[in-house]
SEVEX-606717 format. One record per residue: residue in three letters; x, z, y of N, C-alpha, C in turn. Coordinates in pm, whole numbers, padded with zeros to 5 digits, always signed. Atoms other than C-alpha are relative to their C-alpha. Layout:
REM residues N
AlaXZYXZYXZY/...
REM end
This chain:
REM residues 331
Unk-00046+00015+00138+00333+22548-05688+00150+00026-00007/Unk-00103-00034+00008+00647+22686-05799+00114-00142-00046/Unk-00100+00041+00104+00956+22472-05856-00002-00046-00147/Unk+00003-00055+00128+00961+22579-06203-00101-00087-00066/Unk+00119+00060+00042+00631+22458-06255-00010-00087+00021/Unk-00040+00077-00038+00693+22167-06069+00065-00082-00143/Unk-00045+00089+00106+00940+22058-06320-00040+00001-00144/Unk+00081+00046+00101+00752+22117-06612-00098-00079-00039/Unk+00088+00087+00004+00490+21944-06525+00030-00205+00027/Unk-00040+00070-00022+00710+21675-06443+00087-00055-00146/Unk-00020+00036+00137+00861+21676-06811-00083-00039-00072/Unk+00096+00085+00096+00544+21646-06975-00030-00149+00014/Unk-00035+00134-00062+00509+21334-06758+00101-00100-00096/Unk-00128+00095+00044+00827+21179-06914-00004+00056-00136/Unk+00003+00009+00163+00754+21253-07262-00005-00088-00068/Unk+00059+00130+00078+00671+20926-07381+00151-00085+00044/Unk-00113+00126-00031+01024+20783-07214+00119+00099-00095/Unk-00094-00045+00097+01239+21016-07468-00002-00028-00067/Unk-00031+00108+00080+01378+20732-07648+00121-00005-00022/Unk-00141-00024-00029+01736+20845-07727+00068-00114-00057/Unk-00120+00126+00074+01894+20546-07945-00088-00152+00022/Unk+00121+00107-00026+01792+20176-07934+00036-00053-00124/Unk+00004+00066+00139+01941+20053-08258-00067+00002-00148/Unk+00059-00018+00172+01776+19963-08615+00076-00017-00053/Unk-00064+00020+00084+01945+20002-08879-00018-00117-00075/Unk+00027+00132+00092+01987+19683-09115-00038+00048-00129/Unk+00002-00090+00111+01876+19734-09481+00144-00063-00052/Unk-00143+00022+00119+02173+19816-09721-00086+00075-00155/Unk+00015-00020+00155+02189+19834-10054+00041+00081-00077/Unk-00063-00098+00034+02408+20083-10063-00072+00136+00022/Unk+00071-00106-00012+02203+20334-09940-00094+00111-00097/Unk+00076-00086+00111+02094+20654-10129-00139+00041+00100/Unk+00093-00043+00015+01761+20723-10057-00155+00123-00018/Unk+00038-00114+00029+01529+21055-10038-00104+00105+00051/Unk+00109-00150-00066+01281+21332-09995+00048+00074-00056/Unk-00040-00128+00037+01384+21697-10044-00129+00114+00093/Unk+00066-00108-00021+01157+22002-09991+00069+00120+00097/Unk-00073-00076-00115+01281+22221-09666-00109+00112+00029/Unk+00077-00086-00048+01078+22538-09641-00144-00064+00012/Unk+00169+00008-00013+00696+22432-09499-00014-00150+00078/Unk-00064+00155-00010+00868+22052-09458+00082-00077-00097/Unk-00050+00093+00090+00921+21755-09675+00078-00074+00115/Unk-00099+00035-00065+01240+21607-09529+00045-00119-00009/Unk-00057+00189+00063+01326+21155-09576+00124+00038+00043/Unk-00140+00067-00057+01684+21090-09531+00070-00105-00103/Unk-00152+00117+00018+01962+20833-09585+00111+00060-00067/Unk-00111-00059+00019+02272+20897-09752+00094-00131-00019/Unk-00128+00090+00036+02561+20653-09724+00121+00041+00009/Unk-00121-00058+00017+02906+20695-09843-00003+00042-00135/Unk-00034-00072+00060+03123+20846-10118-00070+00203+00005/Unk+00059-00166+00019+02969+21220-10220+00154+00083-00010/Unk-00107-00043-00035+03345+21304-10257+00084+00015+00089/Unk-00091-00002-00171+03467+21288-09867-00113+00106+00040/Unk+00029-00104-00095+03381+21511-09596-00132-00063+00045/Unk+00140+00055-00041+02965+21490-09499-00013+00020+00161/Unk+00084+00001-00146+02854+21375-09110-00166+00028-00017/Unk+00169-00038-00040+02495+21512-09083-00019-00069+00145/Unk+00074+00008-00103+02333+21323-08815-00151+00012+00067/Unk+00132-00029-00073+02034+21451-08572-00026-00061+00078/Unk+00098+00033-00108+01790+21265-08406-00034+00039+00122/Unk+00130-00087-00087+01606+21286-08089-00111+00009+00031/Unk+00177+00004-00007+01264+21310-07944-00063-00154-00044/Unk+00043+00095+00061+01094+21074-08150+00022-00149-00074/Unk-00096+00123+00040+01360+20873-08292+00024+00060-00153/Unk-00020-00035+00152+01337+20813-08671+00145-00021-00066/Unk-00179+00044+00042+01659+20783-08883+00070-00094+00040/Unk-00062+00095+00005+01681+20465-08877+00058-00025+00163/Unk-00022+00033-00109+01739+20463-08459+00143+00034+00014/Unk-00113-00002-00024+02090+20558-08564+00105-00119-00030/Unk-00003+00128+00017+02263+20201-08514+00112-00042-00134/Unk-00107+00017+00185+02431+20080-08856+00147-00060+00035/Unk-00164+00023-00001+02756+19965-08725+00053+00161+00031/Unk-00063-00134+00000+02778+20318-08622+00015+00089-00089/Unk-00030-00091+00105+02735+20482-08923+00057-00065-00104/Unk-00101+00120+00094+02909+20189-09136+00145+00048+00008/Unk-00115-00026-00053+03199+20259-08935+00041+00172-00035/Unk+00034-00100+00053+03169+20608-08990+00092+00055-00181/Unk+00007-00053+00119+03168+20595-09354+00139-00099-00079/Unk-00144+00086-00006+03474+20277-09338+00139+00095+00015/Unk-00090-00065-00016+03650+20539-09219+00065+00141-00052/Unk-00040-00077+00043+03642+20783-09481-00149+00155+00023/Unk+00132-00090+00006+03291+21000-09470-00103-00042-00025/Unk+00120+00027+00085+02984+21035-09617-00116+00030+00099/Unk+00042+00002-00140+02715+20975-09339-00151+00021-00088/Unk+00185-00022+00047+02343+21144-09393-00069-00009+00152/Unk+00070+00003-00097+02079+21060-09137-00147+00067-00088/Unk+00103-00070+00086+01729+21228-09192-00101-00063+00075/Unk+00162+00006-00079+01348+21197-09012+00001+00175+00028/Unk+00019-00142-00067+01315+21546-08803-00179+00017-00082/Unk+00080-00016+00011+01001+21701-08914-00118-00084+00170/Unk+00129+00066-00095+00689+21512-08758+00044-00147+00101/Unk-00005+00162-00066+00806+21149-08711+00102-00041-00165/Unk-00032+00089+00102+00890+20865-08957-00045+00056-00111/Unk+00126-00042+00115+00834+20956-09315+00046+00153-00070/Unk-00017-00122+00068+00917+21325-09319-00164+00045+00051/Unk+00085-00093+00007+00616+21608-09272-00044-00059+00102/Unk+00116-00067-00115+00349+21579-09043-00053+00099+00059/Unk+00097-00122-00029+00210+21860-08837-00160-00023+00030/Unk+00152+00034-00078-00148+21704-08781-00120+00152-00038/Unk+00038-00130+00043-00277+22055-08938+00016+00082+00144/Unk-00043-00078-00185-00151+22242-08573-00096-00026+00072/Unk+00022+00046-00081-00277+21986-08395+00076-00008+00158/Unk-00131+00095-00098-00126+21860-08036+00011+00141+00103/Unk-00047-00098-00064+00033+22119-07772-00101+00048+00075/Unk+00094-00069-00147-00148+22348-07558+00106-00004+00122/Unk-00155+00013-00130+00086+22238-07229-00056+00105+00081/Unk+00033-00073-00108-00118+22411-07009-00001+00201-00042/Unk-00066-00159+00039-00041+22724-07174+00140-00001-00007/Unk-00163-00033-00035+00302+22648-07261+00062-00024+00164/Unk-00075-00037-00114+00378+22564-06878-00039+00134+00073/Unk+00025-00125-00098+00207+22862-06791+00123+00119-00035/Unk-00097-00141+00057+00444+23096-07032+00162-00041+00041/Unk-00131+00048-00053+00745+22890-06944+00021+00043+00148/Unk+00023-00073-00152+00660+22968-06559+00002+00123+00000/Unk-00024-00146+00010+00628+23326-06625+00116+00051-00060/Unk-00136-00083+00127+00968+23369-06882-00091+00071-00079/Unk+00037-00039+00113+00730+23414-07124+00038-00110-00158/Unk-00037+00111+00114+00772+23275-07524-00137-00096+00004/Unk+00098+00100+00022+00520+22975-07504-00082-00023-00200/Unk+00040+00008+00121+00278+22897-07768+00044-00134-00102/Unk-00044+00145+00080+00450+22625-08012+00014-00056-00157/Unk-00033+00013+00173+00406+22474-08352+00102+00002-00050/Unk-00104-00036+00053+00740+22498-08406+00111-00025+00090/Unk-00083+00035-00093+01068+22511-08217+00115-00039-00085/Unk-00139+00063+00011+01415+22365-08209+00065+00082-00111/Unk-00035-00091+00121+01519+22661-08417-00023-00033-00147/Unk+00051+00011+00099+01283+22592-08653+00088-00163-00119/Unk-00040+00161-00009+01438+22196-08671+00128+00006-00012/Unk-00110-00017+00057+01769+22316-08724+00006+00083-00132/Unk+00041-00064+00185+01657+22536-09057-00022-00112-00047/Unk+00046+00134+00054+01543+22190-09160+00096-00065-00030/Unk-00128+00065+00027+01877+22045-09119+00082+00050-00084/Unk-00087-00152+00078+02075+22340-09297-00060+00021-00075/Unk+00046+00031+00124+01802+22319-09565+00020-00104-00074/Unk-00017+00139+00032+01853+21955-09616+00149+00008-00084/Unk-00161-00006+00010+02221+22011-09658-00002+00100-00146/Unk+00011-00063+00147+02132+22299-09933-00042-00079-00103/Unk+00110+00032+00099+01896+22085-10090+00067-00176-00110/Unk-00104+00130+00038+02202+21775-10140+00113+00062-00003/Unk-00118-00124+00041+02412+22103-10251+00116-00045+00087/Unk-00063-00002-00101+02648+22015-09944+00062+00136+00010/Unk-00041-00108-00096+02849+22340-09805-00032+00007+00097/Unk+00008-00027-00162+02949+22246-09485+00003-00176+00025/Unk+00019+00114-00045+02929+21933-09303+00101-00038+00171/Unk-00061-00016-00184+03061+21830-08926-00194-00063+00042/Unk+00155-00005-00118+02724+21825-08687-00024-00068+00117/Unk-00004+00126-00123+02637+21501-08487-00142+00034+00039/Unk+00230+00014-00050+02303+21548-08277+00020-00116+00142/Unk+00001+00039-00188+02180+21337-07949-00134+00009+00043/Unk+00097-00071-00039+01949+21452-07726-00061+00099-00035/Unk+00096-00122+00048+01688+21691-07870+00090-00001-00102/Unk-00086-00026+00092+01922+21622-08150+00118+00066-00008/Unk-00079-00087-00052+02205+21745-07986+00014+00180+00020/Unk+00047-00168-00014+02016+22098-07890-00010+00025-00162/Unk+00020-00085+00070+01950+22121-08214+00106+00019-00096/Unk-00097+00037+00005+02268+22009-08339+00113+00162+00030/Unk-00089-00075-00045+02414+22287-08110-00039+00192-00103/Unk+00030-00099+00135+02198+22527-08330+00004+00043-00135/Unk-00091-00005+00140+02296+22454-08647+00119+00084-00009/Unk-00102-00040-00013+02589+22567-08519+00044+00124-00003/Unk-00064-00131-00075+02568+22899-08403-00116+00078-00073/Unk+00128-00028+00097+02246+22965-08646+00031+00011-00118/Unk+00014+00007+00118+02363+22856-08921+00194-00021-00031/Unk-00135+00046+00013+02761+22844-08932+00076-00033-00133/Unk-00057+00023+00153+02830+22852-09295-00010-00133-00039/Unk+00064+00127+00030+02676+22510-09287+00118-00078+00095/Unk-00077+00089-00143+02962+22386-08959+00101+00023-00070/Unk-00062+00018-00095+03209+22220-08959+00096-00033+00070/Unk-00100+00001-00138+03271+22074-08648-00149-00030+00075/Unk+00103+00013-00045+02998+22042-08427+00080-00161+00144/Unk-00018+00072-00103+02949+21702-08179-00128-00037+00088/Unk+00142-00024-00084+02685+21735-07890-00023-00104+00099/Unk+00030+00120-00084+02570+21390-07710-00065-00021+00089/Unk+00123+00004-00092+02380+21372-07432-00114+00074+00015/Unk+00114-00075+00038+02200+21699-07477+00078+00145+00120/Unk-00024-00136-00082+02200+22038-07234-00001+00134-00114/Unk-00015-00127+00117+02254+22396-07381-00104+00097+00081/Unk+00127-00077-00097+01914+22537-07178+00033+00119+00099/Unk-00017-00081-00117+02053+22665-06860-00105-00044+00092/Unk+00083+00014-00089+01734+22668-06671+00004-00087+00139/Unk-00023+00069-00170+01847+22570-06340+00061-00151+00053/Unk-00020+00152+00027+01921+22210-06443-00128-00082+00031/Unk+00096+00079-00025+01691+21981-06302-00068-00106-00180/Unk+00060+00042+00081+01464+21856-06582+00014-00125-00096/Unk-00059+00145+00002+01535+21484-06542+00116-00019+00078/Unk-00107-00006-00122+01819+21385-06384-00014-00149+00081/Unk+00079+00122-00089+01665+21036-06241-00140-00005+00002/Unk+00154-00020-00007+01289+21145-06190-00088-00180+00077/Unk+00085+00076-00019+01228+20818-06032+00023-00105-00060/Unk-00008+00106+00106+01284+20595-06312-00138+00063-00082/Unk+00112-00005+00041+00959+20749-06410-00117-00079+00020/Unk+00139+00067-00072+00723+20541-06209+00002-00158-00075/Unk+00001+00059+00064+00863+20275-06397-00010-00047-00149/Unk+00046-00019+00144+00733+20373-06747-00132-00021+00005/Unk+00126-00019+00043+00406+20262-06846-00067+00110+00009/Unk+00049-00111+00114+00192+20585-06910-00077-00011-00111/Unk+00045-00062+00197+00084+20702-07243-00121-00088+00004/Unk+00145+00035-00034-00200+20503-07346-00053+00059-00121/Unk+00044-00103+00100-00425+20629-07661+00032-00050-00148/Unk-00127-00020+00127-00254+20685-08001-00037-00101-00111/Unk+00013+00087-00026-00441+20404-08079+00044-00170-00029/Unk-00034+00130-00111-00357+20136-07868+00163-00006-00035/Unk-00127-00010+00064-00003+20055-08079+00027-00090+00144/Unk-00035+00101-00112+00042+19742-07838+00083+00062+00130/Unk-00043-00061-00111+00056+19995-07532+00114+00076-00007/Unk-00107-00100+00010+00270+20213-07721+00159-00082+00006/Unk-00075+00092+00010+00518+19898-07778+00024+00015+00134/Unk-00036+00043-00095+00503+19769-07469+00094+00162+00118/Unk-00088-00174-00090+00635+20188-07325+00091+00056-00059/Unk-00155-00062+00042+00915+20227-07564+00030-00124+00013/Unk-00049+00115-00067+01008+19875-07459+00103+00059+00132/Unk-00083-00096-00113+01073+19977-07138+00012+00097+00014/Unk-00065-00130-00060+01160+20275-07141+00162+00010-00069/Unk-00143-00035+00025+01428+20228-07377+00149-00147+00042/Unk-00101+00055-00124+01542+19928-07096+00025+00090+00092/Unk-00030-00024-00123+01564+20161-06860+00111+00141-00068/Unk-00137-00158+00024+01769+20472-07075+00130-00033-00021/Unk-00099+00049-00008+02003+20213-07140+00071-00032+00093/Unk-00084+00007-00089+02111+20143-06790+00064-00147+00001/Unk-00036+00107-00053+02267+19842-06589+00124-00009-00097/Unk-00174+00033+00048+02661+19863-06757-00023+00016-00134/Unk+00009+00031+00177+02551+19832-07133-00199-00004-00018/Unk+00157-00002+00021+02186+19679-07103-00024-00064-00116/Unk+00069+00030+00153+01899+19609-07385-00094-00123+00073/Unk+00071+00058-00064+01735+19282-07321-00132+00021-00015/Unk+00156+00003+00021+01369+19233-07367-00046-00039-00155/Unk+00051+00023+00103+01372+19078-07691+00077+00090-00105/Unk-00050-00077+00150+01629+19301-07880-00097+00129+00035/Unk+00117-00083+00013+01352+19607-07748-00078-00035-00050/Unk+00104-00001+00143+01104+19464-07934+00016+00003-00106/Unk-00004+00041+00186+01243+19354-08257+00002+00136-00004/Unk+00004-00136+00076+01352+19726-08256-00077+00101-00003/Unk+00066-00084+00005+01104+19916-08160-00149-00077-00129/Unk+00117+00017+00133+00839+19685-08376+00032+00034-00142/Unk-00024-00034+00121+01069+19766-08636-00041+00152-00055/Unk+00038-00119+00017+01071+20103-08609-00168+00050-00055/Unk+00126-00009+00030+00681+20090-08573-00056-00015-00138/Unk+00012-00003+00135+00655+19940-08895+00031+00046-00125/Unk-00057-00066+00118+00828+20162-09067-00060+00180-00008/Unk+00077-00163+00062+00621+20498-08981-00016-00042+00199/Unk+00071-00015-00098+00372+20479-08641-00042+00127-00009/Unk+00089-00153-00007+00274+20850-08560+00067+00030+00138/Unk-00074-00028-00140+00327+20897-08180-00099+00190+00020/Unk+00068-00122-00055+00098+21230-08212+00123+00125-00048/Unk-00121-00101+00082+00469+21417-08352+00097-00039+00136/Unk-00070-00015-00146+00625+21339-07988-00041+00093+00079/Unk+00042-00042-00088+00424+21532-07822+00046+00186-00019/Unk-00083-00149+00021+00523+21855-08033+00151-00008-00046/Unk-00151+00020-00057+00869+21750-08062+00026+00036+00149/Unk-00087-00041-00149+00867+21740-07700-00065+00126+00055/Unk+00033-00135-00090+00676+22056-07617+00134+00124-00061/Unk-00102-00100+00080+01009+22214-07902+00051-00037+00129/Unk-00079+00038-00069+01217+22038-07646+00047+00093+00150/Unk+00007-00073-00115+01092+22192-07343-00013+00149+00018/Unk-00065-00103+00061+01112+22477-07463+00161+00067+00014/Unk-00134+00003+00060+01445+22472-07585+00103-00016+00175/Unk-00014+00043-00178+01532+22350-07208+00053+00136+00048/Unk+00008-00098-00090+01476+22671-07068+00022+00160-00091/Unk+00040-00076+00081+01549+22864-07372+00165+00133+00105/Unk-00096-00063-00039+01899+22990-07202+00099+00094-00079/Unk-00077-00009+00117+02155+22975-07492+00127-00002+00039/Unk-00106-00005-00004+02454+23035-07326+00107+00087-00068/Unk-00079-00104+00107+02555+23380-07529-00025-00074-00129/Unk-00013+00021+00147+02483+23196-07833+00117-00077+00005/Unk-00103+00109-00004+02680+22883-07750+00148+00090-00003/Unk-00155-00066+00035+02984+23151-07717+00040+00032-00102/Unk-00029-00043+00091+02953+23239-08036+00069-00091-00118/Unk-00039+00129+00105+03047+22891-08236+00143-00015+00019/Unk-00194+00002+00027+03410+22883-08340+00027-00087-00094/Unk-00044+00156+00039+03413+22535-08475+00081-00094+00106/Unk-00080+00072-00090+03616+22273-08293-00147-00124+00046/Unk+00112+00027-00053+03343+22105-08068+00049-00111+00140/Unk+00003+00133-00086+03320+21789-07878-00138+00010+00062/Unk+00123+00063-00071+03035+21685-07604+00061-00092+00091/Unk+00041+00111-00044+02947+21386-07532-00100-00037+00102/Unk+00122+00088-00113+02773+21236-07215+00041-00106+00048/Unk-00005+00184-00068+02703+20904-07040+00036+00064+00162/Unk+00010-00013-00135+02781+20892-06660-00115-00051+00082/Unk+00093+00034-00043+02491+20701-06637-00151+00019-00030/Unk+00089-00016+00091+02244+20878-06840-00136+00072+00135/Unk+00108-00039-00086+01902+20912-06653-00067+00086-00014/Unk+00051-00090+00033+01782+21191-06829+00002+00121-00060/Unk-00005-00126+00028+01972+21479-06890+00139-00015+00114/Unk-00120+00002-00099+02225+21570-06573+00168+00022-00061/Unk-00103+00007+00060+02578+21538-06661+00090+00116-00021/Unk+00025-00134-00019+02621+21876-06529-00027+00097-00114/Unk+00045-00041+00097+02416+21981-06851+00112-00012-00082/Unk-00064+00057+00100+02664+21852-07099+00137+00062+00059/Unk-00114-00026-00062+02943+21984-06876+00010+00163-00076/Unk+00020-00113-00001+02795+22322-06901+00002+00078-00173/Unk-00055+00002+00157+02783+22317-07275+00151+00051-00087/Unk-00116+00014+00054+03146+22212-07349+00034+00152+00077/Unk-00016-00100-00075+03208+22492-07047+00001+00179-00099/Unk+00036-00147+00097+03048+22807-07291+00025-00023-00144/Unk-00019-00023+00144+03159+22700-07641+00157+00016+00009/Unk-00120-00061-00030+03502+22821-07641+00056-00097-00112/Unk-00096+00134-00049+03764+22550-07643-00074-00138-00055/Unk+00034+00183-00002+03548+22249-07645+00043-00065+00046/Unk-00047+00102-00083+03612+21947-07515-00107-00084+00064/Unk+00106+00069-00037+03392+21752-07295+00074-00160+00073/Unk-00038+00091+00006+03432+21383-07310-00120-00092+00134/Unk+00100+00045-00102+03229+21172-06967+00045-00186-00094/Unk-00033+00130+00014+03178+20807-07088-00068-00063+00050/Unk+00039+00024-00094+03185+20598-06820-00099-00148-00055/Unk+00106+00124+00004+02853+20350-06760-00108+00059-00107/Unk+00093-00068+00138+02657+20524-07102-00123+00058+00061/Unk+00115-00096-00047+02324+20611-07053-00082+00062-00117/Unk+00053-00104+00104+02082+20805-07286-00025-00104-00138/Unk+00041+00093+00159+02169+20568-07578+00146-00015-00043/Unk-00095+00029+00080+02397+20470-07790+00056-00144-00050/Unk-00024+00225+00029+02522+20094-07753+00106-00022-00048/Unk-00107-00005+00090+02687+19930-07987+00165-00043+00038/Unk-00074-00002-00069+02969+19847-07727+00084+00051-00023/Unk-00074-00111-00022+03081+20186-07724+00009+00037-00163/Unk+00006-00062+00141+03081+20227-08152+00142+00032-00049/Unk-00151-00015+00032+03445+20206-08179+00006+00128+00086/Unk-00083-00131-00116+03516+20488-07884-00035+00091-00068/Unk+00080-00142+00033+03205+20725-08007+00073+00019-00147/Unk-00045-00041+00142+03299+20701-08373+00177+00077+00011/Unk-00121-00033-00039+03671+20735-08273-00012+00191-00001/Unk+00014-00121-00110+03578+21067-08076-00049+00098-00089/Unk+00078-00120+00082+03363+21247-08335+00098+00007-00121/Unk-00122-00085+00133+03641+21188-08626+00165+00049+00079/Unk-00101-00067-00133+03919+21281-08358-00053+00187-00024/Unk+00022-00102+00000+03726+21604-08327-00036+00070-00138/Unk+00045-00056+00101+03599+21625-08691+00172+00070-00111/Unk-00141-00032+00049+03984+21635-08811+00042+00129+00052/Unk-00070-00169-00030+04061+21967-08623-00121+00127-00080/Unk+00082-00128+00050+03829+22165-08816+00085+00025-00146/Unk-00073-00082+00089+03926+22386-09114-00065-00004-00162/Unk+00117+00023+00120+03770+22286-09423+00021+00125-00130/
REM end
């Protein structure tokens, strides 16, 4: 078995532990509210803030609904002078469903991925950044600055270089720019310690595997105990259960992985920040290096102890960092 194949088959594996944020949002009152129509996707988002300051668009990742973006972080955010939109990616929380598709053919997409062929996919990362850059038309926006993490990040980085009229400043968190030769996971044996998948179902099982998994993305130097993973993930649950929109999220993902976007990434001439953890278990740091590396004069920021989340610890630094970088752009 090839390598190659090797690690794909080793991603599908860890699909169910791509749990990029751990925070719920609190309800506010302030909050605007919304569905908008995006091409062959109905789109939920958030809008907090003045409509007269400069708009943060923030992107999700694999299977993280709006609300997993933590509310002191986008409070802070909007304290400080911006108007903060979070959304639902197509096929989780209460935007679009794909249950019409139906669930990935892996064993075809690792076959076309193994060959450098285009895999068969209900929709890719591409597609998920038109969504974002529709959203933004559709709340007559211009331009915005561009927060993604993880899958949010990739797609984040596409907005960018896809859609530029819509940037800008772009800020990329814990996400790779699909240089193949990046190991998949970058701690493969924090896998054995994830539950596996049980059936779509069995909510309980699903609890109890974004539990831990999103103890273990958080890491020893800014941990999640046991009981703040539940309140948040039951929260989440209760606010839109559909785990069958991870599975084609993450086949966009893997995808996107190996898509090998380094001539694009040259092309974004926004002022551009990336963001990684030093301790992040699931995308090599390397990745995030390589990023800042091909967008011409980024900056790449390492923050030490961070793992594939976003704790509220660090809300002062991160927020800091993204209006730091959102101020050098050219409005």
């Amino acid at each position: 078995m090839s390598s190659k194949r090797q690690q794909i088959i080793g991603f599908m594996l860890l699909l169910s532990v791509l749990v990029a944020c751990r925070c719920v949002a609190q309800l506010n009152p302030n909050v605007e509210k919304g569905q908008v129509n995006v091409g062959n996707a109905t789109i939920a988002y958030e809008s907090q803030g003045s409509h007269k300051v400069p708009a943060i668009l923030l992107i999700a990742g694999t299977n993280m609904q709006l609300t997993a973006w933590p509310a002191s972080f986008c409070q802070q955010l909007v304290r400080r002078g911006y108007r903060v939109i979070r959304f639902d990616n197509r096929d989780v929380g209460l935007s679009t469903k794909f249950d019409q598709v139906g669930l990935p053919d892996w064993a075809a997409i690792g076959k076309a991925l193994a060959e450098q062929k285009t895999p068969p996919l209900p929709y890719t990362l591409d597609d998920m950044a038109s969504d974002a850059a529709g959203l933004l038309d559709a709340l007559g926006i211009k331009k915005a600055h561009i927060v993604g993490v993880s899958m949010g990040g990739m797609i984040a980085q596409r907005v960018a270089y896809n859609h530029p009229e819509h940037t800008l400043s772009l800020t990329s968190i814990m996400a790779g720019g699909g240089k193949p030769t990046f190991p998949l996971v970058a701690k493969p044996e924090l896998a054995g310690q994830i539950p596996p998948p049980g059936a779509a179902s069995d909510t309980a099982a699903y609890i109890k595997r974004e539990v831990q998994s999103m103890k273990i993305l958080a890491g020893s130097v800014y941990p999640l105990t046991e009981l703040q993973a539940q309140r948040r993930v039951q929260q989440a649950v209760q606010r839109a259960y559909y785990p069958d929109g991870l599975h084609r999220q993450g086949a966009a993902s893997l995808a996107g992985f190996f898509a090998g976007r380094q001539e694009q990434l040259k092309t974004i001439k926004v002022p551009t920040l990336v963001i990684h953890g030093s301790e992040d278990p699931i995308v090599v740091v390397e990745a995030g290096r390589d990023v800042a590396a091909n967008v011409p004069g980024a900056v790449f920021q390492l923050i030490n102890g961070m793992g594939h989340d976003l704790p509220e610890a660090l809300t002062d630094q991160l927020t800091s960092l993204i209006i730091d970088n959102a101020r050098k752009s050219k409005r």
